[in-house]
C-alpha positions in Angstrom: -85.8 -67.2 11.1 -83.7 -65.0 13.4 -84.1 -68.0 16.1 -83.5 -70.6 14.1 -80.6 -68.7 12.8 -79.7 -67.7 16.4 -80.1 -71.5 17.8 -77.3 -72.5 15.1 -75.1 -70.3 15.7 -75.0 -71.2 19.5 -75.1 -74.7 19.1 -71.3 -74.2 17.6 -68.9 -75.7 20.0 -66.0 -73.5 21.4 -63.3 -74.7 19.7 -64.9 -74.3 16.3 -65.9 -70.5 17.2 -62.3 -70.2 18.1 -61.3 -71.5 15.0 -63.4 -69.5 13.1 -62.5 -66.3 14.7 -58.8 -66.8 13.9 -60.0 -68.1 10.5 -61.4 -64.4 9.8 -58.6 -62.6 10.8 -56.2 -64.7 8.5 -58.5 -63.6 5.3 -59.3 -60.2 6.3 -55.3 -59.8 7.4 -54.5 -61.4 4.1 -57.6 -59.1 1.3 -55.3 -56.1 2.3 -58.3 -54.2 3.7 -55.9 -53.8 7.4 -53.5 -51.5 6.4 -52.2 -48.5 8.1 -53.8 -45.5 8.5 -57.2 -47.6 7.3 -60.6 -45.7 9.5 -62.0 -49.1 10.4 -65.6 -49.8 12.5 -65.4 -53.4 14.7 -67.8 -54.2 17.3 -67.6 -56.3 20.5 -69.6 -60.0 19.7 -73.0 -59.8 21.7 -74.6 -63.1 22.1 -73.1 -65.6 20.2 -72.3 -62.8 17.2 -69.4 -63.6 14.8 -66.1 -62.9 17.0 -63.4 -60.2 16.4 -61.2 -60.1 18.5 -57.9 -61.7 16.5 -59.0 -59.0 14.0 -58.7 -56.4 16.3 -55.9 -57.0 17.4 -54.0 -57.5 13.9 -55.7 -54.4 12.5 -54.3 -51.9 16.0 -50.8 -54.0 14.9 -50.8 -52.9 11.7 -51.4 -49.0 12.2 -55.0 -49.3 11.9 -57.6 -46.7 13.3 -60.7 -48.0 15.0 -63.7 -47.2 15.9 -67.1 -48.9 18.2 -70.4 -48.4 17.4 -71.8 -46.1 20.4 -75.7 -46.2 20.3 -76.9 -42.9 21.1 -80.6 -43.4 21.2 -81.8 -47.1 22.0 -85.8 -45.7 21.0 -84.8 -44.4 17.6 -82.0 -46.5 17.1 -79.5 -44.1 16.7 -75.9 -44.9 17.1 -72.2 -43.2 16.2 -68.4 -44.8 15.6 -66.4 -43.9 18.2 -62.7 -44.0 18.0 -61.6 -47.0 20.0 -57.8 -47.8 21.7 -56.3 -49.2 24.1 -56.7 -46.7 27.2 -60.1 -45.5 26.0 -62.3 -44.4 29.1 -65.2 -47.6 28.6 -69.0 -47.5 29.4 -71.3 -50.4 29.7 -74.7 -49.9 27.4 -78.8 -51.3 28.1 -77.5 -54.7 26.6 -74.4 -54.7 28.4 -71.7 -54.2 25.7 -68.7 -52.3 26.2 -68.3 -49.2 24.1 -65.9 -45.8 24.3 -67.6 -43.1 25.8 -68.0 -40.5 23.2 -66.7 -37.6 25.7 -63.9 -38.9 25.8 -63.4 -39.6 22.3 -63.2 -39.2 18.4 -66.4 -39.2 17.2 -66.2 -40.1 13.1 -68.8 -39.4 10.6 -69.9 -42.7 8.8 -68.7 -41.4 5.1 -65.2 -41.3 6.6 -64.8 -44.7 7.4 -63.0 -47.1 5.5 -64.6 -50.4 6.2 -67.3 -51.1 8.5 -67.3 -55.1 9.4 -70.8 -55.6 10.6 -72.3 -58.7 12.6 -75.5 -60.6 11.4 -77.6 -63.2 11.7 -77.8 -64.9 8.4 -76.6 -63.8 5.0 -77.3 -64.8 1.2 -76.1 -65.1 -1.5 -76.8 -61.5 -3.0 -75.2 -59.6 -0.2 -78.6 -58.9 2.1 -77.9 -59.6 5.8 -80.6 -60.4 7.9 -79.6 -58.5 11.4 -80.6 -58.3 15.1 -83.7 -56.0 14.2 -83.5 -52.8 16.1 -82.1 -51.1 12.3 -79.1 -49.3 13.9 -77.0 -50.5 11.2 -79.0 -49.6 9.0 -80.3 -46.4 9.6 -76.7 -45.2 10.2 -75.7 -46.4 6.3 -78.9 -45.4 4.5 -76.9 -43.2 2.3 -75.5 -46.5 0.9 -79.0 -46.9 -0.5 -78.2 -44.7 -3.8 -76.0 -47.4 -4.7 -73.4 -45.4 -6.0 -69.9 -46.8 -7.1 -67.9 -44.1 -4.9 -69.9 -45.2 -1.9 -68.0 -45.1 1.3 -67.4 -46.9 3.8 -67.2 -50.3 2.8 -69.5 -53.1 4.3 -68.1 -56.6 5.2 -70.6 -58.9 7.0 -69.0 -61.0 9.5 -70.5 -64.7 9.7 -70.0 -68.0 10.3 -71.1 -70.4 7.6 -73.8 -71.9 9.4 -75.4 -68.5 9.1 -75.7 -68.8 4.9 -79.3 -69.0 3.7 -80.8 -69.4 0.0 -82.2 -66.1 0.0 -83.3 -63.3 1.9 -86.4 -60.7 1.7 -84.7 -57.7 1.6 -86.5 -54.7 3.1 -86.7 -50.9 1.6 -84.5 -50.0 4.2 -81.8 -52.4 3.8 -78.4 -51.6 3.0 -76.3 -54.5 1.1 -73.2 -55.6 2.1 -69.8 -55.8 -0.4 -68.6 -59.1 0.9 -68.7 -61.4 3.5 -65.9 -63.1 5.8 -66.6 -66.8 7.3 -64.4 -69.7 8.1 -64.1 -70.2 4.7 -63.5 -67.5 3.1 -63.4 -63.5 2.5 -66.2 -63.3 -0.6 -67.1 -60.2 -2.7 -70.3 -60.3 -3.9 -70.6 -59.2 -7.8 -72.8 -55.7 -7.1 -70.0 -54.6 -5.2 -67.0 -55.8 -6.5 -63.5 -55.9 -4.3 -62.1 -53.3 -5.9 -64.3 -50.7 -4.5 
C-alpha cells in the first residue's frame, strides 16, 4: 500500500500540489488552531509529503511558536521538537532534511505542544494514518494511546485527497489522529472532536 499510496501522490502535477498547499493553509489559518503564542510542530515535506510551507509562514505571521522534528536516534527511532525560526543554526540529517540543531536550540517536551501537524501516506476515515514506517511519530506520542480527553498536543494529519483510503489496519502502536487537512477541507474526526 505505502507504494501505491506513494506512486499517487507523485503522479500529482505541480500546480495542483501548489494548490493544495495554499489550500491547507487557508483552512488551518481559518479553524483558529494558528494563533499567537500557539507551541506548534511542522515539518519540512520529504519526498512528495504533503507541503507546508504557506502554513509556516502564516503561523510565524501570526505569533506562532514552532518547532521541527529532530531525530535523535535513526536505529531506535527516536526524535525531539526543536524550536524552529528564522535564524536558527540548520543541519542536514541521513535522509537529507533540514532540521534546527538542537544545541542551538529549544528543545520542547511533546505534552507541551499545542498541535503537531504530521505527514502521512494515506488516511481513513476513523483517524488512523498509515506513515513512512520507521514509528518515529509514533513512538514519540505513545502517551496519546490512553486516549484520554485532556490529551495534549493535538494531532492533525496533513494529506492530500488522493491519499484517503476505505480503511486502515491499525497497529497496537498507533496513535490516531484528531483531524485531517486536504484540499478540501480541515475534518475532525468524531473520537476526537474539534473542541479538544
Amino acid at each position: 500500500m505505502r507504494r501505491h499510496m506513494r506512486q499517487l501522490r507523485r503522479a500529482l502535477s505541480p500546480t495542483t500540489r501548489d494548490e493544495a498547499h495554499r489550500q491547507f493553509a487557508r483552512f488551518l489559518s481559518g479553524s483558529h488552531r494558528l494563533r499567537p503564542r500557539q507551541r506548534i510542530a511542522v515539518y519540512f515535506a520529504y519526498g512528495h509529503e504533503a507541503d507546508l510551507s504557506h502554513v509556516i509562514d502564516i503561523a510565524r505571521r501570526r505569533g506562532c511558536l514552532l518547532y521541527l522534528p529532530v531525530i535523535t536516534d535513526f536505529r531506535r527511532s527516536r526524535m525531539r521538537f526543536v524550536r524552529y525560526r528564522t535564524d536558527s543554526v540548520m543541519r542536514v540529517n541521513r535522509y537529507g532534511i533540514a532540521e534546527p540543531d538542537p544545541r542551538h536550540a529549544e528543545v520542547i517536551p511533546v505534552r507541551q505542544l499545542d498541535l503537531i501537524l504530521l505527514p502521512l501516506v494515506a488516511f481513513d476515515e476513523r483517524g488512523w494514518r498509515l506513515g513512512s514506517g520507521a514509528g518515529f511519530y509514533d513512538r514519540s506520542l505513545h502517551h496519546l494511546r490512553e486516549g484520554r480527553r485532556w490529551r495534549r498536543p493535538t494531532l492533525i494529519g496533513v494529506a492530500y485527497e488522493c491519499q484517503r483510503v476505505a480503511r486502515l489496519q491499525a497497529d497496537r502502536w498507533d496513535v490516531p489522529l484528531d483531524g485531517i487537512v486536504t484540499e478540501r477541507g480541515l475534518h475532525w474526526f468524531e473520537r476526537h472532536p474539534a473542541t479538544l
